[in-house]
VEXTORMAR-658521 format. One record per atom (N, C-alpha, C): z, x, y; residue number from 1; atom name; residue in three letters. Coordinates in steps of 0.1 Angstrom, whole numbers. Layout:
{{Z,X,Y},NUM,CA,Ala}
...
This chain:
{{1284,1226,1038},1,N,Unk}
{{1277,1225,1025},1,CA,Unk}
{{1262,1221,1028},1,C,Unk}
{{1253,1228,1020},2,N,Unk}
{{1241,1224,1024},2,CA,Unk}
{{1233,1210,1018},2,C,Unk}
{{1230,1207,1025},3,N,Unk}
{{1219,1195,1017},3,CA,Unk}
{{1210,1196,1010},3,C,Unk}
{{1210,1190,999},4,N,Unk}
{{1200,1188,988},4,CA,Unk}
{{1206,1180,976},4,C,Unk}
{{1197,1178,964},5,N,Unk}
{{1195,1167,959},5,CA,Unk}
{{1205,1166,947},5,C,Unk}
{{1212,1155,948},6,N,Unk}
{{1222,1153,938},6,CA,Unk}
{{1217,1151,925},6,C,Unk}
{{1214,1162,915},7,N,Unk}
{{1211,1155,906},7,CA,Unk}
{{1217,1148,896},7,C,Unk}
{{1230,1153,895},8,N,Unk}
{{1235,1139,888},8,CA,Unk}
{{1233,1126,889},8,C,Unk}
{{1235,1123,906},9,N,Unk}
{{1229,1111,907},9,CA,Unk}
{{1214,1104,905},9,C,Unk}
{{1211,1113,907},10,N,Unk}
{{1199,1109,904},10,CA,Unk}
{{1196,1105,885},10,C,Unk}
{{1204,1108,878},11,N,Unk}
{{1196,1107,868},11,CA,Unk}
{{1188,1114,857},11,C,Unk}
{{1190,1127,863},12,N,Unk}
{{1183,1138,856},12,CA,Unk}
{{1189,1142,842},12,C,Unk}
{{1181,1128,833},13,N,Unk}
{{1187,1127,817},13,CA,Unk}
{{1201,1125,819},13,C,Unk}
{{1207,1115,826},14,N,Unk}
{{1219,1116,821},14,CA,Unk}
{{1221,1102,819},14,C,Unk}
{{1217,1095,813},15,N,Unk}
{{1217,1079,807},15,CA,Unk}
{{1214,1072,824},15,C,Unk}
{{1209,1072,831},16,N,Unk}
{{1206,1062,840},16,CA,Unk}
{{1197,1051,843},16,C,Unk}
{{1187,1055,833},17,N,Unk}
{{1179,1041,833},17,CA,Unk}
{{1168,1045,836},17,C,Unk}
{{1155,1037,833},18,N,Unk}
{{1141,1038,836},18,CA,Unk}
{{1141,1035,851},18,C,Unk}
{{1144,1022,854},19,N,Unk}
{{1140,1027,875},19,CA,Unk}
{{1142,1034,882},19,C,Unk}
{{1156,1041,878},20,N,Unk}
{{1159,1049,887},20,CA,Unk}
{{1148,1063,883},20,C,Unk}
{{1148,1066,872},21,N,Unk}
{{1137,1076,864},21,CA,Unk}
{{1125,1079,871},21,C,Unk}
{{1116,1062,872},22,N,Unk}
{{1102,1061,882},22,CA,Unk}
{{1098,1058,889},22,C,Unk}
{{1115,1059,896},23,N,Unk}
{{1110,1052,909},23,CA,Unk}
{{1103,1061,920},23,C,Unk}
{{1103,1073,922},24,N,Unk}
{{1102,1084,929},24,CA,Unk}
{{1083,1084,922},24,C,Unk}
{{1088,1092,908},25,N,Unk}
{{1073,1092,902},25,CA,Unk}
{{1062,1084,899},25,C,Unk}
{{1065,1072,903},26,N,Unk}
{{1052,1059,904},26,CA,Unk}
{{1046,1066,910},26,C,Unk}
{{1046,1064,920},27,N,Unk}
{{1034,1067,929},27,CA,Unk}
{{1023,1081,926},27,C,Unk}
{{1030,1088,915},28,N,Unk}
{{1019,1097,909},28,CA,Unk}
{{1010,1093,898},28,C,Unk}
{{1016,1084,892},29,N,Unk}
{{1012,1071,883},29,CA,Unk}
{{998,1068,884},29,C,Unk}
{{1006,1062,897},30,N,Unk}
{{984,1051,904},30,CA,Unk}
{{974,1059,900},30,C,Unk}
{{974,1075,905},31,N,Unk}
{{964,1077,909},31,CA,Unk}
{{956,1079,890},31,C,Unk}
{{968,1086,885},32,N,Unk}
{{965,1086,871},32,CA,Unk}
{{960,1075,862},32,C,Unk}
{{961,1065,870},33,N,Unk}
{{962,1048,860},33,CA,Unk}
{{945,1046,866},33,C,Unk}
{{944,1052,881},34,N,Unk}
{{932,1043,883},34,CA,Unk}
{{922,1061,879},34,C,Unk}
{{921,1069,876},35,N,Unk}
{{913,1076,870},35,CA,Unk}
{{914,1067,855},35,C,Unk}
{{922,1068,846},36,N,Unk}
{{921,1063,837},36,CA,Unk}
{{909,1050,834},36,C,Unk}
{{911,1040,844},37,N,Unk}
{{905,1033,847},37,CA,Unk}
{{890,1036,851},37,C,Unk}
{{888,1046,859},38,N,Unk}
{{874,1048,860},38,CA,Unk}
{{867,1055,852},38,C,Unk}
{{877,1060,837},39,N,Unk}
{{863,1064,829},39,CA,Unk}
{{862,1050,820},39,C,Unk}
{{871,1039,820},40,N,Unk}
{{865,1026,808},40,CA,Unk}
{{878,1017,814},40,C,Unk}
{{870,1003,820},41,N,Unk}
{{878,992,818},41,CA,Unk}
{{894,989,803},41,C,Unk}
{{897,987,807},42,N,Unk}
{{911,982,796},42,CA,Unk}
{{921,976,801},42,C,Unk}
{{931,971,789},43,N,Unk}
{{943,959,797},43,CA,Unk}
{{954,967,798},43,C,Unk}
{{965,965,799},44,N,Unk}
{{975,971,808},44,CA,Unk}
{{979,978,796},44,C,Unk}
{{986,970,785},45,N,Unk}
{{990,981,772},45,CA,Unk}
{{982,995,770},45,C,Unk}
{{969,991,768},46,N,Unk}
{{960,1003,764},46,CA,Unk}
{{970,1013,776},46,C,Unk}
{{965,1005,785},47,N,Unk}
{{966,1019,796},47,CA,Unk}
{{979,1026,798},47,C,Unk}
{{994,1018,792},48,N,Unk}
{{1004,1027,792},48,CA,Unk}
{{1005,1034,782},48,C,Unk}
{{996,1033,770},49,N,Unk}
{{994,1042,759},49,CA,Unk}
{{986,1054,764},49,C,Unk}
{{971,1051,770},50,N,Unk}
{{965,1061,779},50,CA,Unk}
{{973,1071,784},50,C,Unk}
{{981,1066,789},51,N,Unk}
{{989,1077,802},51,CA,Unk}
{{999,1085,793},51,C,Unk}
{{1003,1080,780},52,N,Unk}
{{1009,1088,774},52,CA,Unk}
{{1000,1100,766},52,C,Unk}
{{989,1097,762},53,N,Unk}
{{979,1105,754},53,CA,Unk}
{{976,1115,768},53,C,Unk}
{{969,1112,772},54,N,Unk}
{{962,1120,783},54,CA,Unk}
{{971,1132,794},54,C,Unk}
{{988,1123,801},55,N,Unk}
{{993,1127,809},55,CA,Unk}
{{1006,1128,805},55,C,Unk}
{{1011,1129,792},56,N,Unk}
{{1022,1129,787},56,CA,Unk}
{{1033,1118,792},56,C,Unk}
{{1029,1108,803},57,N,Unk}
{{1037,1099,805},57,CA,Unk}
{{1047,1091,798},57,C,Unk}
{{1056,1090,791},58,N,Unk}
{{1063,1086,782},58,CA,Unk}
{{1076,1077,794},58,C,Unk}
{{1080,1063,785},59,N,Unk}
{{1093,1063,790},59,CA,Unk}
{{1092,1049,801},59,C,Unk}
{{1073,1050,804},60,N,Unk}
{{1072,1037,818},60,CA,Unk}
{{1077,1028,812},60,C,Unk}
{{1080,1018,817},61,N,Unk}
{{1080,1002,814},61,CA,Unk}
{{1068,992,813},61,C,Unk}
{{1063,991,806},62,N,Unk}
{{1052,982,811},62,CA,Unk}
{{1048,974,821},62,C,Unk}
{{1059,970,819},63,N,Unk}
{{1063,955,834},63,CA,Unk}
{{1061,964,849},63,C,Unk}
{{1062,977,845},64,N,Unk}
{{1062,986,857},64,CA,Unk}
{{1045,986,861},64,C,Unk}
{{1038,997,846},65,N,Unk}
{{1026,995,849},65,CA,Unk}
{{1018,985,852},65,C,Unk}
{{1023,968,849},66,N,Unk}
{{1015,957,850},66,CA,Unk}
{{1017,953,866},66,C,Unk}
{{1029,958,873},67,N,Unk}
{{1032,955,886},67,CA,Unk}
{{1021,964,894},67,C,Unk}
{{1019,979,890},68,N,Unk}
{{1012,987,901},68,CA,Unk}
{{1001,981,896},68,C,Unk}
{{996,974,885},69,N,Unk}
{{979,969,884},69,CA,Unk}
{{979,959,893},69,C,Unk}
{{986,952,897},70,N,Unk}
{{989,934,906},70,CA,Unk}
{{986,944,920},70,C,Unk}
{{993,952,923},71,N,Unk}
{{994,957,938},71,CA,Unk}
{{982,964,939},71,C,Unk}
{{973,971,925},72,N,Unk}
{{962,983,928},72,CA,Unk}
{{951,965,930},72,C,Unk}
{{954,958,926},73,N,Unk}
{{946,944,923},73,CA,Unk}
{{945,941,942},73,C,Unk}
{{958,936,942},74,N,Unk}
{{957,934,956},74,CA,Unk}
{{955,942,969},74,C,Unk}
{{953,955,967},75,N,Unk}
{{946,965,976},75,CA,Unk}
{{928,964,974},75,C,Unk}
{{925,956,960},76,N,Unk}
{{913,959,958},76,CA,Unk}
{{908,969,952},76,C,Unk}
{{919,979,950},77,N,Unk}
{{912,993,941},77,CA,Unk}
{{911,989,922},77,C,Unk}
{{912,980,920},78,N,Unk}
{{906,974,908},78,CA,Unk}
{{906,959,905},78,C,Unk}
{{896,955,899},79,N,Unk}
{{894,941,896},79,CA,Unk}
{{899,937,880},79,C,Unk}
{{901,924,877},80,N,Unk}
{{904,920,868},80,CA,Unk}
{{894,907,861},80,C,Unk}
{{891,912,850},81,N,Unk}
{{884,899,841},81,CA,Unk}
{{893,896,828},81,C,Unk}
{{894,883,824},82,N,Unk}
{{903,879,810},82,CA,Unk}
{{893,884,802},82,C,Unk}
{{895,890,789},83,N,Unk}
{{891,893,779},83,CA,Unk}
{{891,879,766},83,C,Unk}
{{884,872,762},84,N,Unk}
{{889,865,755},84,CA,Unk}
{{879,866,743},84,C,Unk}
{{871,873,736},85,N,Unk}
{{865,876,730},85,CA,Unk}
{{869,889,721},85,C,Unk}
{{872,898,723},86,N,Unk}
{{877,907,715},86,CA,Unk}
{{892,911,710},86,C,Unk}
{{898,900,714},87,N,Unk}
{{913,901,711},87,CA,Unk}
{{917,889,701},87,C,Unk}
{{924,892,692},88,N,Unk}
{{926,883,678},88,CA,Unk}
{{941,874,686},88,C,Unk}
{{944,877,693},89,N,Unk}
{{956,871,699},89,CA,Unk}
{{954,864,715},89,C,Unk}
{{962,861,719},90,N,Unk}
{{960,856,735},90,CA,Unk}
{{954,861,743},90,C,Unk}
{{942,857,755},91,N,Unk}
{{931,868,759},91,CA,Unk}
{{938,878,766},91,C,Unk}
{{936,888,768},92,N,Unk}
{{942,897,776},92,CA,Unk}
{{931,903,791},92,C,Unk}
{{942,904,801},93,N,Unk}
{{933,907,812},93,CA,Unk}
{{929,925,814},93,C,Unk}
{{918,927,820},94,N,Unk}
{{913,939,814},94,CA,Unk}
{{907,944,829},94,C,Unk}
{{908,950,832},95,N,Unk}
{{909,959,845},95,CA,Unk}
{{899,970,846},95,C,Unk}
{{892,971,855},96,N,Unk}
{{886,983,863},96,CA,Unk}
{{887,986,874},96,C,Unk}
{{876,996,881},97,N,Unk}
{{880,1006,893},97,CA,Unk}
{{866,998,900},97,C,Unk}
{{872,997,914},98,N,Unk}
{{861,991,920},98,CA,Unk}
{{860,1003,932},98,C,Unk}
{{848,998,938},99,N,Unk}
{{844,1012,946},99,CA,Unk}
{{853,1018,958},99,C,Unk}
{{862,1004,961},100,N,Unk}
{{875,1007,969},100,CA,Unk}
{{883,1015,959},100,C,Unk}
{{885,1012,949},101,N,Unk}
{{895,1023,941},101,CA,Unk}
{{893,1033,941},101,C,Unk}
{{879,1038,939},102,N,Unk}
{{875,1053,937},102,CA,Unk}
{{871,1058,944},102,C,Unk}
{{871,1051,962},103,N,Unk}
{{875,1061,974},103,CA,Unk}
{{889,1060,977},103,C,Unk}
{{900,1056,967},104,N,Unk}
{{915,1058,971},104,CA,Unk}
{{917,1072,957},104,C,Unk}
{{909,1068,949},105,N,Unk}
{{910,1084,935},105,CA,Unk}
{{902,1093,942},105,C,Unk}
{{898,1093,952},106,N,Unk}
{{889,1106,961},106,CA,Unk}
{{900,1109,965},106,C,Unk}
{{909,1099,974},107,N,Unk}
{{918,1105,984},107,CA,Unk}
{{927,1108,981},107,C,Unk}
{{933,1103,970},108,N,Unk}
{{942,1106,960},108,CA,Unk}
{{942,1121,955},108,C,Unk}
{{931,1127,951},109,N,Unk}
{{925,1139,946},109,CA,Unk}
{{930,1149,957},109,C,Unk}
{{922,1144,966},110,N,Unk}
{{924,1156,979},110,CA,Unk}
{{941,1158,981},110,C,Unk}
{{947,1144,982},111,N,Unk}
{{960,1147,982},111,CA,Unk}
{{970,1156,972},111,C,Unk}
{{967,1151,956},112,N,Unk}
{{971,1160,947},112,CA,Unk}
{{973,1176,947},112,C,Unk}
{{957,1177,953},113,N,Unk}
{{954,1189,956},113,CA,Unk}
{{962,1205,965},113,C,Unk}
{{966,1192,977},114,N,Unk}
{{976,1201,984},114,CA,Unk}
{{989,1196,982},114,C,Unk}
{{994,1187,970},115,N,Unk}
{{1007,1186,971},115,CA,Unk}
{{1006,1200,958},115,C,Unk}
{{999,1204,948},116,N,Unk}
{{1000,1211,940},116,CA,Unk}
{{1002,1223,949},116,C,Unk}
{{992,1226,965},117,N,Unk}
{{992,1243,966},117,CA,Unk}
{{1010,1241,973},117,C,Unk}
{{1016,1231,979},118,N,Unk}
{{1028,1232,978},118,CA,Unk}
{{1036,1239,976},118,C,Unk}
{{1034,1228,960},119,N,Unk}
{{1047,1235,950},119,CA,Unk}
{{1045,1243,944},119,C,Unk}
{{1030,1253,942},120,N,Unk}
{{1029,1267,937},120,CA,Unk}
{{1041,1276,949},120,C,Unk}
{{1040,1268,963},121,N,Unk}
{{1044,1281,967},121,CA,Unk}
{{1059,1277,971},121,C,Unk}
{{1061,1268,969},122,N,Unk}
{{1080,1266,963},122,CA,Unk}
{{1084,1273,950},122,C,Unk}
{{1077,1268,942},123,N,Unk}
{{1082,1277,929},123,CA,Unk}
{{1076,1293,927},123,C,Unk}
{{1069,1298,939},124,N,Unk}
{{1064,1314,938},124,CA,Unk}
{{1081,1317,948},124,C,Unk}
{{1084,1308,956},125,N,Unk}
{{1097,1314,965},125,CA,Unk}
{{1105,1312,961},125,C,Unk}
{{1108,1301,947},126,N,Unk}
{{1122,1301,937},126,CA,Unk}
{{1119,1309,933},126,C,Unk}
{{1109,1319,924},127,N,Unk}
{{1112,1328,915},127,CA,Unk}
{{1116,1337,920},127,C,Unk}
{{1115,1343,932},128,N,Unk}
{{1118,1355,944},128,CA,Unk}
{{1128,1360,943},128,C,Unk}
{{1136,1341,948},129,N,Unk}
{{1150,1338,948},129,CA,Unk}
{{1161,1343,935},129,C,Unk}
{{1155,1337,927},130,N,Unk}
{{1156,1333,915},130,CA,Unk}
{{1159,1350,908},130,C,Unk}
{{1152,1360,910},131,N,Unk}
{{1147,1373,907},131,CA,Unk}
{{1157,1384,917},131,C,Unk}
{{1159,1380,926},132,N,Unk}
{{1166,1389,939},132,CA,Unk}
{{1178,1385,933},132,C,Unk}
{{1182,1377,929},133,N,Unk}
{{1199,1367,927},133,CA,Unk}
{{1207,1372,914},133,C,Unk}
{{1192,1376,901},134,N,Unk}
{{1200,1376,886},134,CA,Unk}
{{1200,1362,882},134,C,Unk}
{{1194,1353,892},135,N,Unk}
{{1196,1340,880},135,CA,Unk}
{{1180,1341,876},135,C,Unk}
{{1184,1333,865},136,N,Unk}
{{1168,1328,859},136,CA,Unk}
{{1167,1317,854},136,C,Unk}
């Protein structure tokens, strides 16, 4: 039997949970969270609303995106100042891209770049497949 990806197990909509869901797709997250980040400072809410407007991201956890901000924090690809002026409730901390982050959104870019020519040419060789077979 050949190898490849269980998707049942995995989760693919079938009630399994948000971790299991982002655990794989974080890491496409960052790069999206710290662009976000480099067109305007904001606190972690804003930004999982962002990624839903912008990148269709629906479904993260918050606690998820406030963890990759602590780790993009401690790489140094963004800084943090408390906000305590423009918020009617408890200050909120408020995040940007520091120049280490936006040579990791350079590298990030380039990498995107050829994970995309990739999977153009996985899915130009599924449809082949896909077309030679009768399935669709």
């Amino acid at each position: 039997m050949a190898a490849g990806p269980d998707l049942q197990r995995r989760g693919r909509g079938h009630g399994r949970g948000m971790k299991r869901r982002w655990g794989r797709r974080l890491r496409i997250v960052e790069p999206m969270m710290l662009l976000l980040l480099a067109n305007e400072p904001m606190h972690g809410y804003r930004l999982v609303e962002r990624l839903a407007e912008e990148f269709g991201v629906t479904g993260l956890p918050p606690q998820t995106v406030y963890r990759a901000l602590q780790d993009m924090e401690a790489q140094a690809w963004v800084s943090a100042d408390w906000d305590t002026e423009s918020t009617q409730g408890p200050p909120r901390k408020v995040y940007q891209v520091t120049d280490v982050g936006l040579a990791a959104l350079d590298a990030w870019s380039l990498e995107i770049q050829e994970l995309r020519r990739n999977l153009e040419g996985f899915l130009t060789l599924y449809r082949r497949l896909s077309s030679s077979s009768g399935r669709q």
